[in-house]
N, C-alpha and C positions, 0 to 999 in steps of 0.2 A: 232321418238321414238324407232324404230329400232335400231337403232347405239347407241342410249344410254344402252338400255339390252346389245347388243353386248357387250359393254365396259363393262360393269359391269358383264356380264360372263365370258370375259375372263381375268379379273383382279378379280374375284373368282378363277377362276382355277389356275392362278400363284401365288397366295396366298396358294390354298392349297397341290400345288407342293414343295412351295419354305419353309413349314412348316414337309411336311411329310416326303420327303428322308433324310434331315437330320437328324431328329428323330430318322429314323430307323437307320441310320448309328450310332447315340448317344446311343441308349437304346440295341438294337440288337445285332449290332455290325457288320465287314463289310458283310457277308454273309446275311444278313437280307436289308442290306443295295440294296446291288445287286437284291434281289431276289424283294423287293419291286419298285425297277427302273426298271426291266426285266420285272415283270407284267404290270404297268401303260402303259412303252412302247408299248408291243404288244395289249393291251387293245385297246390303243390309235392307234396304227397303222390299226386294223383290222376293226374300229371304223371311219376311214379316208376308208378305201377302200369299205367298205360297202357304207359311203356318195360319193363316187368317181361312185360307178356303182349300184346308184339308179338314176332310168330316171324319169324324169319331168312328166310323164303319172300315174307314178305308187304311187296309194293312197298309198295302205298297206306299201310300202319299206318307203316309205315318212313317214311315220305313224310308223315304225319301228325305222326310225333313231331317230323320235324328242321325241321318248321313252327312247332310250338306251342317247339321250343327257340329257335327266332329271335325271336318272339311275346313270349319272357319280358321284352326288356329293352323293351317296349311296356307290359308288363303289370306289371310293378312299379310307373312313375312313375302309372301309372292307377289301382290300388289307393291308393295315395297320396292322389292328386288326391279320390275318390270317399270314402276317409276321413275327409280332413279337410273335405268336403263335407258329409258325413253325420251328423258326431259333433261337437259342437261340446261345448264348455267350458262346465261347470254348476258355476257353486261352490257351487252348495247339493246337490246331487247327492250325498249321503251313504247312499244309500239303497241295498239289496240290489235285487239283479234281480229278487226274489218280489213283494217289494214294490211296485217301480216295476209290475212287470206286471200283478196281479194287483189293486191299487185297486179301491176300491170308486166313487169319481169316473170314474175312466175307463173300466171297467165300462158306466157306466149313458151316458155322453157321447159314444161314439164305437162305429161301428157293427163289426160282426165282422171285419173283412177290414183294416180297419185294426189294428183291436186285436192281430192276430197277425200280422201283414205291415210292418205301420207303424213308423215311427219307435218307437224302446221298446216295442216289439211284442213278441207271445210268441217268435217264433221268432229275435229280433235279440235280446234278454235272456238267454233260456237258452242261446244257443249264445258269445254272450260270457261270463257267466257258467259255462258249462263249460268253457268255456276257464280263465278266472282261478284257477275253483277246481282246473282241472288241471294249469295251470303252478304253482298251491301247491303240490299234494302231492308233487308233481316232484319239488321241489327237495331230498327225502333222497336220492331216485335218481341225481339228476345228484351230488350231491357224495360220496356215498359210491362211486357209478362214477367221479369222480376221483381217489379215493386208491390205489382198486382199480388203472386203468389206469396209474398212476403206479408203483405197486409192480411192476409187469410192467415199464414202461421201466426201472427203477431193476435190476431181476434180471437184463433182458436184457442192460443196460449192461455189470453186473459179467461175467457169463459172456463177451461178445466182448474184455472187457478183459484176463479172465484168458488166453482162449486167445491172443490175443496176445501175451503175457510167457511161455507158456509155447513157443511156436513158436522157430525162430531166429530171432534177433538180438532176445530177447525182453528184453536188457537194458537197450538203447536207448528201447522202450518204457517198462516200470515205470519209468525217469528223469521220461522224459515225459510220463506219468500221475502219478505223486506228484507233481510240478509244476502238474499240470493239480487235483488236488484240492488241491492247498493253497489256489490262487485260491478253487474252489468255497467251499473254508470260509471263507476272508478275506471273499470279498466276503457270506457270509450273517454272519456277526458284524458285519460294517458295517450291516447290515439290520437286524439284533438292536437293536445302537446305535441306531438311528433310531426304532427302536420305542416305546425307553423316553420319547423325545423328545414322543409323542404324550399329549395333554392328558386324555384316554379314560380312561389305565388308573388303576384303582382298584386296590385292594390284592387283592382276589379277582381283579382280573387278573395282577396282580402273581404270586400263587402259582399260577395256571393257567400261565401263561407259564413261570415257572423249572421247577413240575412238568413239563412236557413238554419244555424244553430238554433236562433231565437226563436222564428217558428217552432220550433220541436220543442224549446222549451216551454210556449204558451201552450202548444199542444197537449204534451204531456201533464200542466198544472190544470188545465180544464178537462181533461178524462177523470183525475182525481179529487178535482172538487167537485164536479157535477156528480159523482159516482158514476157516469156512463163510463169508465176506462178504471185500471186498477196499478198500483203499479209495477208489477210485471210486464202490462202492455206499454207503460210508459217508457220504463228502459230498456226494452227490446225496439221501439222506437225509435228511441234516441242512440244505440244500440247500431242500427240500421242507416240511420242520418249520417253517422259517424262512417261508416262501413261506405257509404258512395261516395261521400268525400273526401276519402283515402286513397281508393280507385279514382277517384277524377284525378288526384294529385301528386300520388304515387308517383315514384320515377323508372320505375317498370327495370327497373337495374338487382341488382345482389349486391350487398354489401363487398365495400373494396377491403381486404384484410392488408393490411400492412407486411408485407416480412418481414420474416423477425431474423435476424441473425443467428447460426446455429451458434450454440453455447460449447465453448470448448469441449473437446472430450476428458474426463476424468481419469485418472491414476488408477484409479479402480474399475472394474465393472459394475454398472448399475444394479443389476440382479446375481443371484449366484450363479458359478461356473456349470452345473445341471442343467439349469433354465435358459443361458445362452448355447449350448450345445444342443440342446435338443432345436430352440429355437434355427438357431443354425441350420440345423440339417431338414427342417419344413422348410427353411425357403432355396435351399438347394432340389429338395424332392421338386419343388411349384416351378423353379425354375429349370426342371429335367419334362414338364409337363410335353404334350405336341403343340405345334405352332396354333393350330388350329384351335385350342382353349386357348391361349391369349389372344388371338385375334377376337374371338367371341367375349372374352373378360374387358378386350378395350371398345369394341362397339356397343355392348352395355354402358361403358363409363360415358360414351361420348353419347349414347341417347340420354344418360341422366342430367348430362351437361346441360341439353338443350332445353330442359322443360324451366317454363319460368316460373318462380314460386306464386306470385299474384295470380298469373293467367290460373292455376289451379286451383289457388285458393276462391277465385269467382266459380271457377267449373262446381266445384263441390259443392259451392254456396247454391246455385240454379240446379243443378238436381236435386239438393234437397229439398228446395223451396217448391220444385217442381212437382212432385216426387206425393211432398206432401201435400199438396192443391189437391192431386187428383183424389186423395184418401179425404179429405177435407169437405169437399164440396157439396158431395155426395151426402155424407154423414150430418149438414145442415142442413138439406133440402129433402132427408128423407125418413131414416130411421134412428136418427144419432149415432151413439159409440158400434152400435154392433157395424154398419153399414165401413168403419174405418179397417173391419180385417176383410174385405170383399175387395177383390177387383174388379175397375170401371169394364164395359165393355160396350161391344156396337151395337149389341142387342135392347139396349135400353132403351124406354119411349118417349123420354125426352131426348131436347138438343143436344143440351150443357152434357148428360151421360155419354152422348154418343164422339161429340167433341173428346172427351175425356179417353173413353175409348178408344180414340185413334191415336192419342197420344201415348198411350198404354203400351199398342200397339209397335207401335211404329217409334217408338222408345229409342233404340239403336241409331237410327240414321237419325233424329232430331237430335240428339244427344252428340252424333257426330259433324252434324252441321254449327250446333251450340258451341263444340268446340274450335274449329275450326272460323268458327266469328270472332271467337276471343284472342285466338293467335293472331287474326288480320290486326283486329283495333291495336294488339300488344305492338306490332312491328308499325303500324301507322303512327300511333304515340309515341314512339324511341325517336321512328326515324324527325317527324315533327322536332322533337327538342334535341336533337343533334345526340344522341346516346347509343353512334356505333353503329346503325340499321339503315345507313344509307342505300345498301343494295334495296332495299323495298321500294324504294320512290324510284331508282334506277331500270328496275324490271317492271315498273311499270305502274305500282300501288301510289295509293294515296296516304295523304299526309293524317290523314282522319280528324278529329276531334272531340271534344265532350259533351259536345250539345243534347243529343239522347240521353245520354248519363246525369245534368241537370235538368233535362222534363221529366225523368225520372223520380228523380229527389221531389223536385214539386207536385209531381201528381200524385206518388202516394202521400205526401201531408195533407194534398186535397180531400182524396176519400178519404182520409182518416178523418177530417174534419168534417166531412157531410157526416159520415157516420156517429162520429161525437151530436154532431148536431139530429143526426134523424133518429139516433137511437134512445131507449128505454130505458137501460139498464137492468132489466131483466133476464134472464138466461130463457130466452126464446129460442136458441139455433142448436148448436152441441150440444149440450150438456141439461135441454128440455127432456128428453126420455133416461136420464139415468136417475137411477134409484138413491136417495140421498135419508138415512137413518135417523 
């Protein structure tokens, strides 16, 4: 019963991350946006370091954490509340946080204690502003730690796949693996096709696209003819090639549904006179409800409103990939499959354990900084191609671009490629200590 609460708290909590920053970045605007990802974060970080150096002995600290862990889902809607309180929407607001602070008008107008405590105060400027500029510089970290974590699922895939086809009854498998990557590639060629579909690409996209297609195609036929690669790893690969060059190209929008004309009404009732009576009388009860459930029914609608379906679908894809690194790593560099149900921790005596460890760790605020990157790049890319998001460049953001996202793509072909080339094709890493019949 444990691990089923586990689940279900922290699939609350990504639910009311994945509802709240966007919010604030829709309603507030991006200042409000920053300052409610700036609070969660250090919430969550200092909230991580308190569970990190409370000792198994100690009632009260023990007693303290599993307080402020009930606390959290008080403390999220209140950061909220106290944000969009705080931060309200400037459309002239183009100005850097040295600027705002540092005037020479507010300088001479308002006294010490405000100037650094106050609304656009010293200490509410620079720590937003380190924030922004530190969710910029991030973002080669986060994406090239994607491709990284990605090439470790893609390696580990291949090696549990091989040893499976090499164990008994390993013929049943390889049927059902080469069935299983044919879909993988079908359905990324169908992806491919939709790409070209996109009004964006230009001719220099045009040759970035087919040069990287190819790679991945060479790549992929020399993992299977050398036998160093299988192809499960080839079309997860290719799989993956497919996967950032939709993200570069994507038009970060939702489909425009056309309306449709309502269809006259009929002579008859559609259902029988039971079913629209009772019908009837629920949406009279819903609409006898108090103010206060529809108020809460439509600020649910409008936070589902605001989430964009790409920015999630990347969020998802980096915790998994992340997620599964940390189970990964370990389990190559140490005792194989048993070492994947352990978690990393600080105590380990290597580096890579103790890195991993804090990522473990401290899970929450990277997780909410990760997302919070992916919101910025989403509104930098709209606003860049004219799609509605002009307040972002107004209040002060930048126009972004893809640049990260194609040294991305080429750096994992790279190590895929050194490893084609430095590897053995023997199952030396995972799948060295398991027992094979």
């Amino acid at each position: 019963m444990l691990w089923l609460f586990r689940g279900i708290s922290s699939a609350l909590f990504l639910s009311s991350i994945v509802f709240t920053i966007p919010l604030a970045f829709d309603v507030g605007g991006r200042e409000c946006g920053l300052a409610l990802s700036l609070s969660l974060a250090t919430f969550y970080f200092l909230y991580s370091i308190l569970r990190l150096s409370t000792p198994n002995s100690s009632r009260f600290r023990y007693s303290l954490v599993q307080v402020i862990a009930l606390l959290q889902w008080l403390v999220i809607p209140g950061l909220l509340i106290w944000s969009l309180n705080q931060f309200s929407v400037d459309s002239n607001n183009n100005l850097g946080w040295v600027e705002k602070t540092f005037s020479r008008s507010r300088a001479e107008n308002e006294p010490v204690t405000s100037w650094l405590f106050g609304k656009n105060g010293l200490v509410e400027s620079i720590s937003i502003g380190l924030w922004d500029k530190l969710l910029r510089w991030s973002v080669p970290v986060f994406q090239l730690g994607e491709g990284f974590c990605s090439l470790l699922v893609i390696q580990a895939a291949g090696e549990i796949t091989r040893w499976l086809v090499n164990r008994e009854g390993g013929d049943n498998w390889m049927i059902g693996l080469l069935a299983l990557s044919a879909s993988i590639i079908s359905s990324s060629v169908y992806f491919l096709y939709r790409i070209t579909t996109f009004p964006e690409i230009g001719n220099l996209d045009a040759i970035l696209i087919g040069s990287a297609i190819t790679c991945a195609i060479f790549l992929c036929a020399w993992g299977i003819g050398s036998g160093r690669g299988n192809p499960i790893e080839s079309s997860l690969l290719f799989a993956y090639v497919t996967l950032c060059i939709y993200q570069i190209f994507t038009d970060y929008q939702p489909a425009v549904i056309p309306e449709k004309v309502a269809p006259p009404q009929p002579d008859f009732p559609p259902l029988p006179p039971m079913i629209m009576a009772s019908y009837t009388t629920l949406m009279q009860m819903l609409s006898s409800l108090p103010s206060t459930m529809h108020s809460a029914f439509h600020f649910l609608v409008a936070a589902i409103m605001t989430i964009t379906p790409s920015v999630i679908i990347s969020l998802t894809y980096r915790v998994f990939v992340m997620y599964a690194s940390t189970r990964i790593v370990p389990a190559v560099r140490e005792s194989g499959a048993r070492t994947l149900s352990q978690e990393p921790s600080l105590e380990d005596s290597d580096g890579v354990g103790q890195i991993l460890g804090f990522v473990s760790w401290f899970s929450s605020s990277i997780l909410i900084a990760v997302y919070t990157s992916l919101l910025m790049q989403h509104f930098a890319s709209a606003s860049g191609n004219g799609n509605g998001a002009e307040w972002w460049t107004i209040q002060g953001g930048d126009t972004g671009g893809n640049l990260w996202r194609w040294a991305n793509l080429g750096m994992t072909m790279l190590l895929y490629a050194v490893e084609l080339y430095l590897g053995s094709g023997t199952n030396d890493g995972l799948t060295s200590h398991w027992k094979v019949d």
